[in-house]
N, C-alpha and C positions, 0 to 999 in steps of 0.2 A: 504494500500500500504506500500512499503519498505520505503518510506520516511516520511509516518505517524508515523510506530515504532518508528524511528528515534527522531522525532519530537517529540514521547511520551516520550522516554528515556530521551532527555534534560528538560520535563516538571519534569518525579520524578526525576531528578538531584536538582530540585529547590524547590522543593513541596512533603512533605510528606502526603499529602491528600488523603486519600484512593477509592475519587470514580478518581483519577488521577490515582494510580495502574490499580482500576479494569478498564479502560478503556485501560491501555497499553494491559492488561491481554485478552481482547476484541479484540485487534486489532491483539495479539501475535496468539490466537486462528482461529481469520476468516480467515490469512495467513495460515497458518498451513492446513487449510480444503480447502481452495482453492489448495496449492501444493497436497494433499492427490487426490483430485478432476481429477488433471492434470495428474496425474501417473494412477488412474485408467481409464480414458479416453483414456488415451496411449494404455493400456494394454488393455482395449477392441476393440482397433482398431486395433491393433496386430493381436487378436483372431479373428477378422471377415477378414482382408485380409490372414492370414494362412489357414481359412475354407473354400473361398473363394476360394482359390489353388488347396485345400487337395480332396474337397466333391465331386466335380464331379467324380472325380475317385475312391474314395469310394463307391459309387453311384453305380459305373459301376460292380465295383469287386463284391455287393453284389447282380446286378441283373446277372452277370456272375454263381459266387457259386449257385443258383439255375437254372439256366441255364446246368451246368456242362459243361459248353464252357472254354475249351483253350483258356489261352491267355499269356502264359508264358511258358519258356522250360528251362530244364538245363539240358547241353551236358556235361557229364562227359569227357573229352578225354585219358583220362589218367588216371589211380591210381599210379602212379610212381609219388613222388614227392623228393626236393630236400632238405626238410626240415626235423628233430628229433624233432616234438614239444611233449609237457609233457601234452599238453591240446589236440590232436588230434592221432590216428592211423591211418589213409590215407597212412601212410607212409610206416605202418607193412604189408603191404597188399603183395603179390605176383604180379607184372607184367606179364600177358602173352602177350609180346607184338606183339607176332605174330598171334595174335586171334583182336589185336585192329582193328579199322575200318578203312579204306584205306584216304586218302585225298579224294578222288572221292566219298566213298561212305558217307563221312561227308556232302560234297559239297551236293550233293541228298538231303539228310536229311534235311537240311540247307534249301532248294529251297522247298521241301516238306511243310515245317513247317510255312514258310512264306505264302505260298501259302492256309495255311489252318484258316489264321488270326490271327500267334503269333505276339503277338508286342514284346514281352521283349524276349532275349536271354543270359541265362547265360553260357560264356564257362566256366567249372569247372574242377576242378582236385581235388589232385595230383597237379604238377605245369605244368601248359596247356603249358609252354616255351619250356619244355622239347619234344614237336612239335610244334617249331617256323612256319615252314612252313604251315604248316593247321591253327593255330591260325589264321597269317595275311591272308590268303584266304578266309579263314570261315567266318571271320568279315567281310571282303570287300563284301563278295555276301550279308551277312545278313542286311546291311548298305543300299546296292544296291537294296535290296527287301524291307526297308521299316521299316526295324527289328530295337528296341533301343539293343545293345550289351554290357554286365556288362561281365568285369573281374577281378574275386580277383587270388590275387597275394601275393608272400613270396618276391617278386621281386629280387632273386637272381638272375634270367638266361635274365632279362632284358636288351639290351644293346641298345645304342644311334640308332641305326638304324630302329630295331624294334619299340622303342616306336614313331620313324616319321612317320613310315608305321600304324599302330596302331594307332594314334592317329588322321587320317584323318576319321575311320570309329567306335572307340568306345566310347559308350555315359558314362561309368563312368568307373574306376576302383578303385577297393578296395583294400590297399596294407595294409596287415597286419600287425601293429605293435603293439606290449605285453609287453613295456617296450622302457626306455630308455638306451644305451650305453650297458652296460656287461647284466642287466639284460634283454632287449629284444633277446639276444644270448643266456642266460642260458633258459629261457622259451622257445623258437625256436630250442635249441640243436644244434644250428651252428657257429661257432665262426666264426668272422665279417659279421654277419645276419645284425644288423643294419647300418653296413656301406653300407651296400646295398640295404636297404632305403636309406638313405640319395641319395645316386646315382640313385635310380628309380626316384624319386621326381625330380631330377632336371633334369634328360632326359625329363620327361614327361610333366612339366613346359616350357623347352624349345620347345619341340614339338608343345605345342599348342597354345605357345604366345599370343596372344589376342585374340582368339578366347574365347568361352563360357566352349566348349568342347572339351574335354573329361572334367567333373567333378573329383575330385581326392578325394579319401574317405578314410583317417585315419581309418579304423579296428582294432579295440582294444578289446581283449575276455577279459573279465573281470574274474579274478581268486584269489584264493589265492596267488596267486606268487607278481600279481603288484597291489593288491588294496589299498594299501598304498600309489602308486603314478600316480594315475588316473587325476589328478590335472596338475601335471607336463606335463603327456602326451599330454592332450589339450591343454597347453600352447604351446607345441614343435609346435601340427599339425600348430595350427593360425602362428606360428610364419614364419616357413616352408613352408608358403604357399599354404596345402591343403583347400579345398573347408568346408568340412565337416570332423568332426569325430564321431565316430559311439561306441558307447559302448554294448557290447552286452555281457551278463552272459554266461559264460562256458555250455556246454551241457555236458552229462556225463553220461553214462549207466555201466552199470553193467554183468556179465555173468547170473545173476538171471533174471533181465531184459528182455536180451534174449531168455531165456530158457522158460518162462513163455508165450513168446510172438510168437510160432510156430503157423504157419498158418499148420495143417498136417507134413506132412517131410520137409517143407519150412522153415528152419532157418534165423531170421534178421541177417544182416551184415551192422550195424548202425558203421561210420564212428567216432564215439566219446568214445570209451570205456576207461575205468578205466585203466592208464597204473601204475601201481604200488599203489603210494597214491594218493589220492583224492587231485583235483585240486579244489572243492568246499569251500566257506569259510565256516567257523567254524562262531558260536554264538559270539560268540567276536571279529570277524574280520566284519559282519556285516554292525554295525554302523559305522564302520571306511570306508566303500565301499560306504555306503551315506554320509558321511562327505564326500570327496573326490572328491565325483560329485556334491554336493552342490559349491564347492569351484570352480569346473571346468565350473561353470553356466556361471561367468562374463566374461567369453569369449564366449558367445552366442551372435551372430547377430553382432558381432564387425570386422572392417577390418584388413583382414589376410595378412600376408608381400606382396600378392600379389595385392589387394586392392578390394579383392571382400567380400562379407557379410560371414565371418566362423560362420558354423552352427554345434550345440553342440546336438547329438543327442542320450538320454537314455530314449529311452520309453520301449525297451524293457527287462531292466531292472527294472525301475520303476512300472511295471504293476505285478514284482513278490515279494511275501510278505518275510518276513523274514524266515517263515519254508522255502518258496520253495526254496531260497537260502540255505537254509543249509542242504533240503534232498535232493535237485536236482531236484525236480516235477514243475509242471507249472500247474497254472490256466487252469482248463476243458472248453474247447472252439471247436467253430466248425472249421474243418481242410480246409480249402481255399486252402490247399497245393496240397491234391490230386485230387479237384475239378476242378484245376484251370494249373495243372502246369503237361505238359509232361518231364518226365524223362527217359532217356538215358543214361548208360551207354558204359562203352570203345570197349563194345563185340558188340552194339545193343540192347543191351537188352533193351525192355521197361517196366518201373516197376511204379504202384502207388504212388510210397515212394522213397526219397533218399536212406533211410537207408531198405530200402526191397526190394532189387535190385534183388536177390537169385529170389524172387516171382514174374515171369516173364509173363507179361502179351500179350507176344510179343516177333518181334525181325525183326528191318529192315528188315536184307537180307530175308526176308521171303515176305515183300511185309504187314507187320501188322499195319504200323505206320496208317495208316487212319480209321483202324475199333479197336484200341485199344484203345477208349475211355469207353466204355460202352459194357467190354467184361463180361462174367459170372465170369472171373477169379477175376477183377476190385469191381467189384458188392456186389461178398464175401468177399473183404479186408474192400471198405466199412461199410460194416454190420456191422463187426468183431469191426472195429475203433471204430462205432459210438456205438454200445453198452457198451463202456468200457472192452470189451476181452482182448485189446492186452495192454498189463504192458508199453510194449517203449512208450508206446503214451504220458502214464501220467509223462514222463522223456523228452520228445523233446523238445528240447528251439528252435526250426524249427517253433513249432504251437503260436511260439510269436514271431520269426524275421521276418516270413514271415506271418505272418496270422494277417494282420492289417485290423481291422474291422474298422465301422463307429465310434463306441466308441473308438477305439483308436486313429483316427484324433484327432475328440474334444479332448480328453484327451492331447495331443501330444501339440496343439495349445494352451491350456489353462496352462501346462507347461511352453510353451515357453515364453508365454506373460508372466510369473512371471520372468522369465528368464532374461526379455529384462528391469528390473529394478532393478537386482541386481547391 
């Protein structure tokens, strides 16, 4: 005990008798293996209430992926967004927005897809604000049928009303921030971008006052531009109030990429392309991107200005090695993405792939959405994926945000437990 030590130190204060030391030395050591004792007892009760959480739904995604059952969508609404970022072209894109799909015929879709056993619904863009009115209707039916609703956001066209209406019916959102003050503006390409965080967060904080929900999720792409201050940014979210922050590595393709990657006269139109220079770190900026998240740990599991538990989340970074950070590629894994997740584009279009929207396997107004699971068109993208054909695949950081297997839980949990004793 702590007062035997004690008790030992007043004895070699009086006595230089060496079986007196070696008995302090006894007593200094069974402390020491006892607190060693209590931290790993922590950490594995950490790791079994996280798996606990995590498994069953693990569980489910991987009797789903061989299943090839739906159970997640993402509704593009929009490619028009209101952001210039240096890490996305969403933004280069052409709006035709007289080809977009009506509110009524979202609404359909919406009731469609609920009805066919989605539980998750991503509205996606481009900035989905920029159709205020469909966003909060689309989420109220998708609330109303059963549906959990995630939306990321640049949260520019956010305003105090919206996020009241919004926050009765969506279970998270994701507001993207890549820096703090001037440089989440210079990465964004908008000048006062992050004043407008600041002002989403607290609409959205006031919206939801004591309830649980909406979650609110710091999005931070991890790049050369802020790997320097990855640190600071989790201290901001906990500070601010968010639930979670999320670190997730830049994605980034190429015109080769592309061009390697035709299905026939089907060209990819992957959302992440090369805008000038490489947003990738360099071999020297590497270790400075693991410093940074090492340092942004001791804000894991600790109460955030609002008093809930902030969670510090890089797994999907941590699962890539030092090449794949610096060539851009990702660990060969099975794709959950197209097995598992209906995508929609702004025309209808139904496609395998976010980023192979072009390769259409479908198209609402047609009446396809229910037999375009397991179409021939679907079948050969498949093939094509899973033989190693198509180049974009070995470049998606999609097949590691979204494609969390069983080893990635444990993985994730066993993490965190190290986490929760920094």
């Amino acid at each position: 005990s702590r007062r035997a030590i004690r008790q030992g130190d007043k004895m070699i204060s009086s006595s230089d008798k060496p079986e007196v030391r070696e008995a302090k030395s006894v007593l200094r050591s069974g402390w020491a293996a006892t607190g060693q004792l209590g931290k790993w007892v922590k950490r594995a009760g950490y790791v079994v209430k996280e798996l606990a959480s995590d498994a069953p739904e693990a569980a489910r995604r991987e009797w789903n992926y061989y299943r090839e059952h739906h159970t997640s969508a993402i509704l593009a609404l929009t490619w028009a967004c209101t952001s210039r970022c240096k890490t996305c072209t969403i933004w280069c894109r052409n709006r035709r927005q007289d080809e977009e799909l009506t509110i009524d015929e979202w609404l359909e879709v919406g009731d469609t897809l609920a009805g066919q056993g989605i539980g998750t619904v991503e509205l996606f863009g481009g900035d989905v604000f920029l159709r205020p009115e469909l966003t909060v209707k689309l989420s109220a039916l998708l609330k109303a049928r059963g549906c959990k609703v995630a939306i990321p956001t640049n949260s520019h066209l956010l305003t105090r009303e919206m996020a009241g209406e919004l926050a009765r019916s969506v279970h998270v959102f994701y507001l993207s921030t890549d820096g703090l003050d001037d440089l989440h503006d210079k990465v964004r390409g908008i000048s006062g971008a992050f004043g407008k965080v600041l002002r989403a967060i607290d609409y959205l904080k006031e919206a939801r006052g004591s309830s649980k929900l909406p979650r609110l999720v710091c999005n931070t792409t991890v790049s050369r531009y802020n790997c320097r201050t990855l640190a600071k940014i989790a201290e901001f979210a906990k500070r601010r109030g968010f639930d979670e922050i999320h670190f997730e590595y830049v994605g980034e393709f190429t015109d080769e990429h592309v061009c390697t990657s035709r299905i026939g006269a089907y060209r990819p139109s992957p959302l992440y392309m090369r805008n000038g220079d490489s947003a990738l770190l360099t071999s020297e900026l590497v270790p400075v991107m693991r410093e940074q998240l090492k340092q942004a740990r001791p804000c894991h599991d600790k109460p955030s200005e609002s008093g809930r538990r902030f969670k510090v989340r890089t797994s999907s970074t941590d699962v890539l090695s030092d090449v794949n950070l610096v060539r851009g590629t990702v660990p060969r894994r099975r794709c959950f993405f197209e097995r598992m997740t209906t995508v929609i584009d702004p025309y209808g279009n139904i496609a395998p792939c976010l980023f192979f929207d072009t390769y259409s396997v479908g198209n609402v107004r047609n009446g396809d959405l229910l037999r375009a699971v397991k179409t021939a068109y679907r079948m050969r993208f498949r093939r094509l994926r899973d033989s190693g054909q198509l180049e974009l695949c070995r470049h998606c950081i999609m097949s590691v945000v979204r494609n969390r297997t069983g080893r990635d839980v444990l993985r994730r949990a066993i993490l965190d437990g190290r986490r929760l004793l920094v």
